[in-house]
Structure formats: C-alpha cells, structure tokens
C-alpha positions as a printed NumPy array, in Angstrom:
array([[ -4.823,   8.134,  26.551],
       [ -5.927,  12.219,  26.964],
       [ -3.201,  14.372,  25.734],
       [  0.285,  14.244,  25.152],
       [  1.855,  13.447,  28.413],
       [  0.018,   9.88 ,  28.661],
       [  0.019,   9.32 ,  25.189],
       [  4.224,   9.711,  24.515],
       [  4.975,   6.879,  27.74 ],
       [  2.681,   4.183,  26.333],
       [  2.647,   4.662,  22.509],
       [  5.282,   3.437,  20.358],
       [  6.348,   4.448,  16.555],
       [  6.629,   2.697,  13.443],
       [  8.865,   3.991,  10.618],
       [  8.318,   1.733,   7.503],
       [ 12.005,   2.461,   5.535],
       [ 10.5  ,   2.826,   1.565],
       [ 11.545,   5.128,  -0.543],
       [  8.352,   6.801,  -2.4  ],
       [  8.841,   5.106,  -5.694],
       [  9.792,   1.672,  -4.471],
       [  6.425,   0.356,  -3.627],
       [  5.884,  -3.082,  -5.425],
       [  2.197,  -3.431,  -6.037],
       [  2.015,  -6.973,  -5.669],
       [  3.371,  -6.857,  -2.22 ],
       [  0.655,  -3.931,  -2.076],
       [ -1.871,  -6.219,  -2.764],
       [ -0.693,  -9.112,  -0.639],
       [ -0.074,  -6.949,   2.048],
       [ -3.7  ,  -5.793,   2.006],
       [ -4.88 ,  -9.267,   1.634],
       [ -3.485, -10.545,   4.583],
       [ -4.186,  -7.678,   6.768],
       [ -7.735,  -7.993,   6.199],
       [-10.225, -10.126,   7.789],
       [-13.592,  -8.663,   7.489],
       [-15.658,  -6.335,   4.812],
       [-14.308,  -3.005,   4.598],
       [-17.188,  -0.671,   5.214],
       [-16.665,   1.055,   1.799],
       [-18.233,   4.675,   0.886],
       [-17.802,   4.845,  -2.382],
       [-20.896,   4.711,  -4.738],
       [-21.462,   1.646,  -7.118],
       [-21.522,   2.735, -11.195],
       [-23.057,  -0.223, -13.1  ],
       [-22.804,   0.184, -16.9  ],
       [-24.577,  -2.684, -18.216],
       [-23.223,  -4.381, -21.6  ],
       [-27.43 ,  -4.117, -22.496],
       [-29.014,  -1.302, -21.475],
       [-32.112,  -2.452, -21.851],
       [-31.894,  -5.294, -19.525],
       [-33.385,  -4.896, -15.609],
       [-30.377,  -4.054, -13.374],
       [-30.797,  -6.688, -10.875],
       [-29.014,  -6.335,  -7.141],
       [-29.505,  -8.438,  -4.389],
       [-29.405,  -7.72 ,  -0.567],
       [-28.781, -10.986,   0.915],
       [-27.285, -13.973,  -0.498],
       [-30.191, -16.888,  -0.435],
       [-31.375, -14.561,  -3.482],
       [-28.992, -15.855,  -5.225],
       [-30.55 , -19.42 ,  -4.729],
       [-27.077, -21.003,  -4.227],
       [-26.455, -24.347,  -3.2  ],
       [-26.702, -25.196,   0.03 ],
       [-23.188, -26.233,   0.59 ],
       [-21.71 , -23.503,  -0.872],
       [-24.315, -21.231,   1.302],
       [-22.793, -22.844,   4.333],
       [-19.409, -21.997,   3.105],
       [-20.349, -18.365,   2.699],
       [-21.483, -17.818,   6.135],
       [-19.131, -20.044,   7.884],
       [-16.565, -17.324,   6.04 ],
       [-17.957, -14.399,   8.277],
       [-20.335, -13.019,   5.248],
       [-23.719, -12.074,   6.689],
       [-25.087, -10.03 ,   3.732],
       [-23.412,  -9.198,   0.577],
       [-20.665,  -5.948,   0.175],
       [-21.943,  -3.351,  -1.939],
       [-19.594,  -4.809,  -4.726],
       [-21.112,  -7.824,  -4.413],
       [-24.66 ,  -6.85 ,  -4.721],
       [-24.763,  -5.95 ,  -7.991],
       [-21.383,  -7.996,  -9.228],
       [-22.887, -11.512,  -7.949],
       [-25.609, -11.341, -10.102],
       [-23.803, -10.791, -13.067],
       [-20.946, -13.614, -12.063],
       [-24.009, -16.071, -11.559],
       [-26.208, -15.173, -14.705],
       [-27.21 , -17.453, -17.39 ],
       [-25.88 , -17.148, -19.974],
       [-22.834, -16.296, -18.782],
       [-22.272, -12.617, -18.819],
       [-18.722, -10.677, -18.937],
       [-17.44 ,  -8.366, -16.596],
       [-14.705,  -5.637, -15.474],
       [-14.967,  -4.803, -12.057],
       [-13.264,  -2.278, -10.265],
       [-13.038,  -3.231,  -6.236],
       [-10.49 ,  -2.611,  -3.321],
       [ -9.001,  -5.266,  -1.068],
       [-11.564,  -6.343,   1.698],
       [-14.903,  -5.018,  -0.679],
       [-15.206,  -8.926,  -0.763],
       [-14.325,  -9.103,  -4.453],
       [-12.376, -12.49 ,  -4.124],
       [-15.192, -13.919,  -2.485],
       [-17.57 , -13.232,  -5.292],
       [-15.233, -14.473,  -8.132],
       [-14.66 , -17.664,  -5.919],
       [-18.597, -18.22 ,  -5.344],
       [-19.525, -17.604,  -9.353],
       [-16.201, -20.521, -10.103],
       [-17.592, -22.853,  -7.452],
       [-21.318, -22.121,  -8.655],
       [-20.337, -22.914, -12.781],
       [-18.409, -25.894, -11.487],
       [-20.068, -29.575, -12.652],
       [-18.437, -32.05 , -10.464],
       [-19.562, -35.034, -12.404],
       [-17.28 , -33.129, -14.965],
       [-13.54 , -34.764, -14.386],
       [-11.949, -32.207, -15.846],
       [-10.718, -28.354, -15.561],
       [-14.061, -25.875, -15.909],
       [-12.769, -22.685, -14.413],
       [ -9.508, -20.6  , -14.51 ],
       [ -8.047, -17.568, -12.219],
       [ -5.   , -16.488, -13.347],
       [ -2.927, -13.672, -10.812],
       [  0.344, -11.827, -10.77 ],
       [  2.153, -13.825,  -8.277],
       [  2.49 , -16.926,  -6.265],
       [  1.719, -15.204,  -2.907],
       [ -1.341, -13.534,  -4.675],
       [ -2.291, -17.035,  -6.281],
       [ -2.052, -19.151,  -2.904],
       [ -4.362, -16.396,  -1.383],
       [ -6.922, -16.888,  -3.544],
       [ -7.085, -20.22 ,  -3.408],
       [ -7.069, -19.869,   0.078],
       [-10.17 , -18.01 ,   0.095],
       [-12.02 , -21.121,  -2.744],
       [-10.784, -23.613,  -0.468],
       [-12.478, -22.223,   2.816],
       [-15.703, -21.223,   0.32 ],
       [-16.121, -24.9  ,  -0.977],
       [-15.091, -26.715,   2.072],
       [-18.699, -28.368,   2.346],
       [-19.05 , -28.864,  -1.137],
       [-15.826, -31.199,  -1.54 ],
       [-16.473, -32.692,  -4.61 ],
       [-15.298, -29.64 ,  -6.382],
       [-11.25 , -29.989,  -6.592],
       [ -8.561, -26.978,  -7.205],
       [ -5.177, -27.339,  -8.244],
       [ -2.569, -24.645,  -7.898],
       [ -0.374, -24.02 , -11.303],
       [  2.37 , -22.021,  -9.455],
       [  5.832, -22.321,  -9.43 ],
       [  7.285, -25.309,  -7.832],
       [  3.798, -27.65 ,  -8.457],
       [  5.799, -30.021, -11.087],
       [  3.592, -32.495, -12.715],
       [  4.439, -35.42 , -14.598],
       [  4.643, -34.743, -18.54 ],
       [  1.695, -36.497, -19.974],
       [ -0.664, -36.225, -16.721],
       [ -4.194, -34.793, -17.354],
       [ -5.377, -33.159, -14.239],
       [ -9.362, -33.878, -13.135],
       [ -9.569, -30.644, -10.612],
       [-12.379, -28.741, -11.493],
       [-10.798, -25.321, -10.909],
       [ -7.238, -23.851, -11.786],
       [ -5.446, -21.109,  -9.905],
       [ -2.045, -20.042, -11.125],
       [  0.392, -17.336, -12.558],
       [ -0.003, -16.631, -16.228],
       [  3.861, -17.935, -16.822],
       [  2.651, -21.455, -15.727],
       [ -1.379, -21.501, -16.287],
       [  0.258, -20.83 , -20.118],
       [  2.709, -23.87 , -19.86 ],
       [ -0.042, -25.888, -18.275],
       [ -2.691, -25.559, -21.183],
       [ -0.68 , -24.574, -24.152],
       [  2.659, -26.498, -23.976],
       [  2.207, -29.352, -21.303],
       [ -1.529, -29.598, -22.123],
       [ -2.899, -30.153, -18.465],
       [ -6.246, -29.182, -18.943],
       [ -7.931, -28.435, -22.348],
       [ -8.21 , -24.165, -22.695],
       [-11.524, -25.034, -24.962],
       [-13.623, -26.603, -21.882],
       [-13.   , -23.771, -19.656],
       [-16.058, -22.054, -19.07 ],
       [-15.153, -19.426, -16.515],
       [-11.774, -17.376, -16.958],
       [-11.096, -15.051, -13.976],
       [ -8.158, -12.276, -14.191],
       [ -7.41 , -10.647, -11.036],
       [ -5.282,  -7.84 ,  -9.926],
       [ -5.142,  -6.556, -13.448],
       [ -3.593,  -3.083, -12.121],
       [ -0.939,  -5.109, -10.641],
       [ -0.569,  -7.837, -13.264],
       [ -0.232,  -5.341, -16.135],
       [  2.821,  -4.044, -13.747],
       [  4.922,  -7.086, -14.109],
       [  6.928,  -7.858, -16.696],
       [  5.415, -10.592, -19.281],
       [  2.085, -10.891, -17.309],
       [ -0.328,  -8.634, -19.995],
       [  1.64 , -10.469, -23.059],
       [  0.965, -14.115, -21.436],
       [ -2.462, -13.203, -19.899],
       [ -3.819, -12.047, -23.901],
       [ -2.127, -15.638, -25.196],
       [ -4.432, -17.176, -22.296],
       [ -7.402, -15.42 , -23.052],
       [ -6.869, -16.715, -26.805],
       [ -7.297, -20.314, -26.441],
       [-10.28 , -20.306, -24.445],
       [-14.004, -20.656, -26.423],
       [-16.216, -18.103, -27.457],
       [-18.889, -18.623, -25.008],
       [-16.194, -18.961, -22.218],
       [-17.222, -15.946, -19.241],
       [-14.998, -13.673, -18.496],
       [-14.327, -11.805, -15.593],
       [-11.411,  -9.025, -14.765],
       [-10.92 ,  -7.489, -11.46 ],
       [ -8.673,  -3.829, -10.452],
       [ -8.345,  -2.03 ,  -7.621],
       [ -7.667,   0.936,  -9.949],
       [ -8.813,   1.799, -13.526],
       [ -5.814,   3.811, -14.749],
       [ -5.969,   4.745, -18.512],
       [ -3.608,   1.085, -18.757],
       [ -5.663,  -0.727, -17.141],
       [ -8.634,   0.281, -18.947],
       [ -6.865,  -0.676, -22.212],
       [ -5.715,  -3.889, -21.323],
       [ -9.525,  -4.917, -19.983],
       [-10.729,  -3.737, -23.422],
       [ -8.305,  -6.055, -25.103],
       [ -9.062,  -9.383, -23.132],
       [-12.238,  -8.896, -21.975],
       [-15.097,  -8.772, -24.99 ],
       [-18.906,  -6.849, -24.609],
       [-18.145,  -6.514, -20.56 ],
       [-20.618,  -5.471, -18.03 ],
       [-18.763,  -2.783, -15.837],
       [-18.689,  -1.893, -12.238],
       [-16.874,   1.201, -11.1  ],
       [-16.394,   2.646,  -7.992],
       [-16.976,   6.8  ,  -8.08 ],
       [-14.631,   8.805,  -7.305],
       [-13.458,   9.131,  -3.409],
       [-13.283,  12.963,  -3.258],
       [-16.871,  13.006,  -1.131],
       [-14.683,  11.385,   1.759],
       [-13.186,  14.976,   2.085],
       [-16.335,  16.276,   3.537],
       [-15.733,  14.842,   6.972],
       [-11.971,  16.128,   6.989],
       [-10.42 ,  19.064,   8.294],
       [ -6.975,  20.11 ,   6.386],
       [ -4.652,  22.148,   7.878],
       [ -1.331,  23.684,   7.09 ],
       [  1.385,  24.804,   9.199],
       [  4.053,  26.774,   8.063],
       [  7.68 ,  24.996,   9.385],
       [ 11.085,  27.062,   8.831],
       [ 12.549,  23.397,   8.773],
       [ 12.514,  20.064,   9.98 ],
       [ 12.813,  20.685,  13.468],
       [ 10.102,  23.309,  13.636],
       [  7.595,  20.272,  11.858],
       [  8.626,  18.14 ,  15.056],
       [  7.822,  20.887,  17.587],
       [  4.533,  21.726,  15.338],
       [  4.017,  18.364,  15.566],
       [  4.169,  18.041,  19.651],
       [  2.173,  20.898,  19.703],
       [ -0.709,  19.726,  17.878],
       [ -0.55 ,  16.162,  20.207],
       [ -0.379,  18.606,  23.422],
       [ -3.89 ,  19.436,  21.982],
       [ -6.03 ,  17.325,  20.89 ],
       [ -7.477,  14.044,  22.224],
       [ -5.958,  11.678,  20.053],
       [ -7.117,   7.85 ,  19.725],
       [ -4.108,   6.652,  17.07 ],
       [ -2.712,   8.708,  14.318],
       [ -0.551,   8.125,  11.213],
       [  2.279,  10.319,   9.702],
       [  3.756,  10.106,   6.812],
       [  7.286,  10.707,   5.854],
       [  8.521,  11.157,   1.884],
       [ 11.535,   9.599,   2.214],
       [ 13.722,   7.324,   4.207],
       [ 16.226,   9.193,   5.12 ],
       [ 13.407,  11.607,   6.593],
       [ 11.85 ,   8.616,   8.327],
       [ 15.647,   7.631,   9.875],
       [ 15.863,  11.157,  11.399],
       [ 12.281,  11.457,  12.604],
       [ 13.061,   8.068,  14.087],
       [ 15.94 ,   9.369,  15.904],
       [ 14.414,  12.962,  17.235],
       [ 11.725,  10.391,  18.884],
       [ 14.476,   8.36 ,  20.447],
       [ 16.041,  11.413,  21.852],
       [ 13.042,  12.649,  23.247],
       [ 12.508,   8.864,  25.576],
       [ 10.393,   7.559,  23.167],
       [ 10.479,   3.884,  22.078],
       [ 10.818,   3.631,  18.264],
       [ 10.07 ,   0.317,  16.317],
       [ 11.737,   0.176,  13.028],
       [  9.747,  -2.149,  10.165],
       [ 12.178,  -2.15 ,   7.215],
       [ 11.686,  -2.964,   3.746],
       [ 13.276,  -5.861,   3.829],
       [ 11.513,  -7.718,   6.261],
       [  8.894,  -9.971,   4.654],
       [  5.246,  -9.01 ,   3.932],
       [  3.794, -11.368,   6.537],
       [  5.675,  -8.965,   9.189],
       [  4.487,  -6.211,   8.161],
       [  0.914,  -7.313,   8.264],
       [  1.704,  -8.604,  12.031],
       [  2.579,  -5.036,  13.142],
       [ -0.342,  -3.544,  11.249],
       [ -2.837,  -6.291,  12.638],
       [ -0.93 ,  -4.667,  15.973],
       [ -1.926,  -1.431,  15.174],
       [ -5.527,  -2.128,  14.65 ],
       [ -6.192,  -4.002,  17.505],
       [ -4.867,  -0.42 ,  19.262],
       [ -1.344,  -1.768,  20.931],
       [  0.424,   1.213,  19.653],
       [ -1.12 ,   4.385,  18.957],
       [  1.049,   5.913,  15.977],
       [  2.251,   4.715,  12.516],
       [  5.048,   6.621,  10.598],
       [  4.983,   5.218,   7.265],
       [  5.844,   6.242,   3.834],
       [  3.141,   5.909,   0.805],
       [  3.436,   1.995,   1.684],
       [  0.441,   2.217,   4.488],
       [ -1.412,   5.279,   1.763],
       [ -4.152,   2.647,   0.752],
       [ -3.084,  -0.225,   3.159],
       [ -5.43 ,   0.577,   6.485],
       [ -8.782,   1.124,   7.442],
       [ -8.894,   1.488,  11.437],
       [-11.291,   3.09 ,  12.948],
       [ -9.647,   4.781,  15.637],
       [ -7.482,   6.883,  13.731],
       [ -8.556,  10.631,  14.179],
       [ -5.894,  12.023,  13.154],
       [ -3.112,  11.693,   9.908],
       [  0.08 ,  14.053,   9.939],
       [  1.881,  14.76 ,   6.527],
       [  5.434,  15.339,   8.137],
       [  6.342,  15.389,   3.736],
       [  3.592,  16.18 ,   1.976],
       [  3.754,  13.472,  -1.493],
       [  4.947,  14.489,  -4.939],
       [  4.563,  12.957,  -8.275],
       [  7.849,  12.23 , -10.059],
       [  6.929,  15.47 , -12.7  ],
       [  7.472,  17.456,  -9.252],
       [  3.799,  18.794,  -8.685],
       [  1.274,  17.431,  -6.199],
       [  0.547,  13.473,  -6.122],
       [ -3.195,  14.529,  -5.843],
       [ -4.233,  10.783,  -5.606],
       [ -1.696,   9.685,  -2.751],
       [ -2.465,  12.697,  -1.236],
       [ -6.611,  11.3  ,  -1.076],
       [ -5.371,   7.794,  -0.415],
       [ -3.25 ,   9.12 ,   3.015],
       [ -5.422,  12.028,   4.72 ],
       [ -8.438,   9.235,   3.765],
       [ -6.746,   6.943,   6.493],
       [ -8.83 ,   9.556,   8.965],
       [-12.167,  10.473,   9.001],
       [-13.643,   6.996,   8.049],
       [-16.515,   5.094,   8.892],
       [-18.619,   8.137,   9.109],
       [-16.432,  10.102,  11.877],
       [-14.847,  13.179,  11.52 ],
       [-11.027,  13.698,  10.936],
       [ -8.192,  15.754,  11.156],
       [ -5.12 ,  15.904,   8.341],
       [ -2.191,  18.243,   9.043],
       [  0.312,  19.328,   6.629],
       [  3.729,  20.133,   7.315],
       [  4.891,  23.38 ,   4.882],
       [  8.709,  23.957,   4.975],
       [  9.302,  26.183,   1.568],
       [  7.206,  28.147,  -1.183],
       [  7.452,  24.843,  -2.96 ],
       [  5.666,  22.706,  -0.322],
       [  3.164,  25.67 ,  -0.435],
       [  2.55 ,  25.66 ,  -3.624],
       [  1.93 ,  21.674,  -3.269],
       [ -0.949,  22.649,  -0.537],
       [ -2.336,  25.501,  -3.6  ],
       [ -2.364,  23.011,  -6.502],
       [ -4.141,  20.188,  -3.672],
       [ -6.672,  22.647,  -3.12 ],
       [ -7.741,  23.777,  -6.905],
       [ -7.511,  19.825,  -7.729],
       [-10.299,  18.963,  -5.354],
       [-11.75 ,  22.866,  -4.472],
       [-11.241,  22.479,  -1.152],
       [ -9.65 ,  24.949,   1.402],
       [ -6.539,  24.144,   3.692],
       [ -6.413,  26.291,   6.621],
       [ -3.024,  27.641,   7.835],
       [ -3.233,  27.112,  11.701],
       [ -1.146,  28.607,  14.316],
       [  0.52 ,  25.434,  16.283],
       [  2.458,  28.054,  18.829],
       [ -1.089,  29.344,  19.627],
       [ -2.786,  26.786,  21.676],
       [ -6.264,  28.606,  22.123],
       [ -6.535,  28.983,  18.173],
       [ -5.523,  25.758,  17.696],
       [ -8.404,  24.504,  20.118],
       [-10.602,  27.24 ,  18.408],
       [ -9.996,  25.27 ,  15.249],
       [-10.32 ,  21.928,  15.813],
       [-13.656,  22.518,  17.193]])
C-alpha cells in the first residue's frame, strides 16, 4: 500500500467509456442515489432567505424538536438518521410549518434532502382522509421508484398512510378513484392521472413536491407538464422544489411554479480549495503524462486516487498503456446499466481497488474518504473551448474532503492546455504550481 511498487500488483483501473458531453443527468442523479447510503458530510454553508424577513429563523439540531409522531420518529432512526443534515435543519422546519410555507431548496444527493420532503408528505398526511393529500412528481421512473423507496422505509411503522406509484406501466382501470394518501410519479402520467383519467382530485392536494428540477427541466416535456400540474392544484396547496444546482434555468423555472418561496442555497464550494494543492506538469505528449504520471505514484503515499480522462478514445489508450505495463484494467462502459456502475463504485469505496479513471461521469458522483489524490490526465473544457471552471471544482473536489488535505495534478500538453490552467487560476485566484515530476527530491519538497 506504500509507493508504487505495491500499489501497481494489487490495484486495478476503471475507465468509464463517456464522451464529455454525453452525461444524462438523470442517470447522474440515479447513479448518485443508489451509490449512497449515509449523510454526506457536506461543507458548504447554508443561505436561508426567508419569504418574511421579519419572521424568527428557526433551525433545529435534533429531530424530536420537530415533535413528530412517534411512528414516523421510529421510521427516521430505523433509516440510519441520528441528527438532522445541515439541509435539513433549517429545511424541516419550513416543510413542517403551519401554515404551510413554500420552498426552493438547493441540496446534493446524500445531504438527506429526500428524506426531509418524505417526512413533511408523511407528517401533512390525514389517514382518516381516503383520498390523495400529497404529490411528488420526478423526471423519471428510476428517479420516481427511488423516492418512493425512501417514503416507504420512512412510514413503515405508520402503515396507515398508503402511496401509489403513477409511473409507466401502473395501468389502472378507467373510472377507479385511488384512496392512497400520497402520489409519486413522472409528470407525463401524474398529468394523465389527475387531469384526464381523474385518479385523484388536483384541488385536495395539499402538499406538491418537485424534485430534481435541474434534471427535470433537462428532459423534454417535463417543465411544460410540471407548470400544467402546478395549475390545478389550490391556492393554499404547499409547495416545495428541490435542485442540486441553481443554474440561471433552473432559477426561472422555480420562479414560475413555485409562488412567495422560502429559499435555501448552498454557498459557493470554492472554500474547499483551501485544503488542495494544484499542480501542473508540463507533458510534450501523451506518453510523457503517463511517465509524469508513474512518477508522481513512485512518490507519494497514496491511499486511492482518481484520474480523469476527456475523452474516450483517451480513456481506450490509457487503458491499454496500463495493460502493457502488467496491470489489470477493468473496463465499465456506457452501456452497461446504472445499477453496475454503482456496484463498482460501492467497490471502490469500500477500498477493493485503489484507482478510478473516469470521465466527467464520477466529477460530482463520489465522496470517499480515502482519496488523497485526483490526476487530470485531460484537463475539462466547456464546449465555447475555454476552461469548464465548474467541472474543474466538481473533479479536484473528489480529494481533499472531509477536512484532509489533498493533492490535484494537472497534465499540460500544449499552450492551449496552459492557458486552461491560467484562466482556472484568475476564475478562482488561486495559484497552480508547475512541479518537476523527473525531479524526485522537488517533488517530495513539494508535496510536503
């Protein structure tokens, strides 16, 4: 596990096969869904902008504050929740207020931000009601089954509460009116099943959950349909929308569907730089960023490490210069399904191979805690041909989490890749250091 020699005969290499544009961000999102268990231990800093300014900012630090009911209590700490996420502590309060308050929240996958949407549903639910109270609409199947998934495990000791799935496939007989309490679908059939089939009556829902907007705006037909949802519901109906990201889109289409909001922003993630040294070494080619490469795992103590290619035909090579050296090289295409994929990154984690070679697909996918080290064989540009400043934070992030310190390396090939490594460092005023692989004592020098 010290050094190169020990570390090339027992590690093994994963080349994900994506080309840089061709990440779907559904499978993203149910990629990151399914790869993760617990709480992430998020840095980021919590912006609360209330919809009243005036009113006390309440946040709580455990959940009995919340004064839930005991079944649904049980539920949340028979999930693995011990004390709320830092989303959670100042979102629950807000999901569980009466009245009913509004709000877009912006949260990454494993902040916990399904659980609190499926806690506030469950909470607002009367089960003496026989009929459909609450509604979560997201952009796909997969996504929709996840997240029921996550209500089912919530409510399983409060089982008068029922959920139906309106999802493709889940035919119902014209005419039926359904009695579950809670609805979880894809716009494209939650529409059908309250506007043209008429299901459930849209004017006795009284919580209306959108999640995934950054993906859902992404799909063809889902902001369209989603707006036409959020039309036939009442006035005093609450309203909640969830994003990983708050592009300029997203923000409009939260805007449009979701009225006087409370919002909860993360800030932004450039503070994580603090505990990462960048490098960059100068390559003639891509042979040279191979031999840089050995020469930086020759030394340093590494735990695991993830490189990143740009493309997949740079991925294919890399692939086959590890093969030639007596390495053993595992190949995860893009065509295998996303449940694989999370199997060999839930390998990865638990430490039974030490590298990942990945494309942007792994960028925003992983938080491990062993990985010291991240490698930018290509270093990632925007389709305009300057620096992708924001895939650039998302991969060198992969290192230097959870309060350790970490190393990113970038591989420089031409005065174009350089200027790449100029424009990263006026975008977040940070210097990259050009380091000497060839010279093993500077190298040392530098790293420490």
């Amino acid at each position: 596990r010290n050094g190169w020699a020990v570390f090339s005969l027992n590690c093994c290499y994963f080349i994900f096969f994506f080309s840089p544009f061709s990440v779907d961000p559904a499978e993203q999102s149910l990629l990151n869904k399914l790869i993760r268990h617990n709480l992430v231990k998020n840095r980021n800093q919590v912006e609360v902008l209330q919809r009243d300014p005036n009113s006390p900012l309440f946040s709580v630090k455990t959940f009995e504050e919340l004064r839930l009911k005991p079944q649904l209590l049980q539920g949340v700490y028979t999930m693995g929740f011990n004390r709320p996420s830092r989303i959670q502590e100042n979102a629950l309060p807000m999901m569980l207020a009466e009245p009913p308050q509004n709000l877009i929240a912006q949260s990454q996958s494993g902040t916990g931000k399904t659980a609190a949407f499926s806690l506030a549903m469950l909470s607002h639910v009367n089960p003496a009601n026989k009929w459909t109270q609450c509604l979560c609409i997201a952009p796909t199947y997969e996504l929709a089954v996840q997240i029921g998934h996550v209500i089912e495990q919530m409510g399983k000791f409060y089982p008068e509460v029922k959920l139906a799935y309106a999802v493709r496939g889940n035919r119902l007989l014209r005419g039926t009116t359904i009695q579950e309490h809670i609805v979880i679908g894809t716009p494209g059939t939650v529409l059908d099943w309250g506007l043209k089939l008429k299901f459930f009556d849209p004017k006795k829902i009284r919580v209306f959950v959108l999640d995934e907007a950054d993906v859902m705006i992404a799909t063809q037909g889902h902001q369209d349909q989603s707006i036409r949802i959020q039309r036939l519901l009442p006035k005093d109906c609450q309203m909640l929308l969830l994003s990983a990201t708050f592009e300029d889109s997203v923000w409009s289409f939260a805007e449009r569907i979701i009225p006087d909001p409370n919002i909860i922003k993360l800030k932004r993630e450039e503070e994580t730089l603090d505990t990462i040294k960048q490098f960059y070494v100068v390559c003639k080619e891509k042979e040279d960023k191979f031999s840089a490469l050995c020469n930086i795992y020759g030394s340093l103590t590494i735990a695991q490490a993830m490189i990143f290619c740009q493309t997949r035909r740079m991925a294919s090579w890399l692939s086959g210069q590890l093969s030639s050296e007596g390495h053993q090289v595992a190949l995860l295409s893009g065509e295998m399904m996303v449940e694989q994929r999370a199997a060999v990154i839930e390998r990865f984690r638990e430490g039974k191979e030490k590298v990942l070679v990945t494309t942007n697909v792994c960028s925003r996918g992983i938080d491990v805690e062993q990985v010291s080290i991240v490698v930018n064989f290509d270093l990632p540009v925007g389709r305009d041909g300057n620096s992708d400043n924001e895939t650039y934070l998302h991969r060198i992030g992969r290192t230097g989490r959870f309060g350790k310190k970490g190393f990113a390396f970038n591989m420089v090939d031409s005065q174009e890749t350089m200027d790449l490594i100029h424009q990263i460092e006026l975008h977040f005023d940070r210097k990259i250091v050009k380091l000497d692989t060839d010279d093993l004592d500077e190298l040392e020098k530098m790293m420490n």
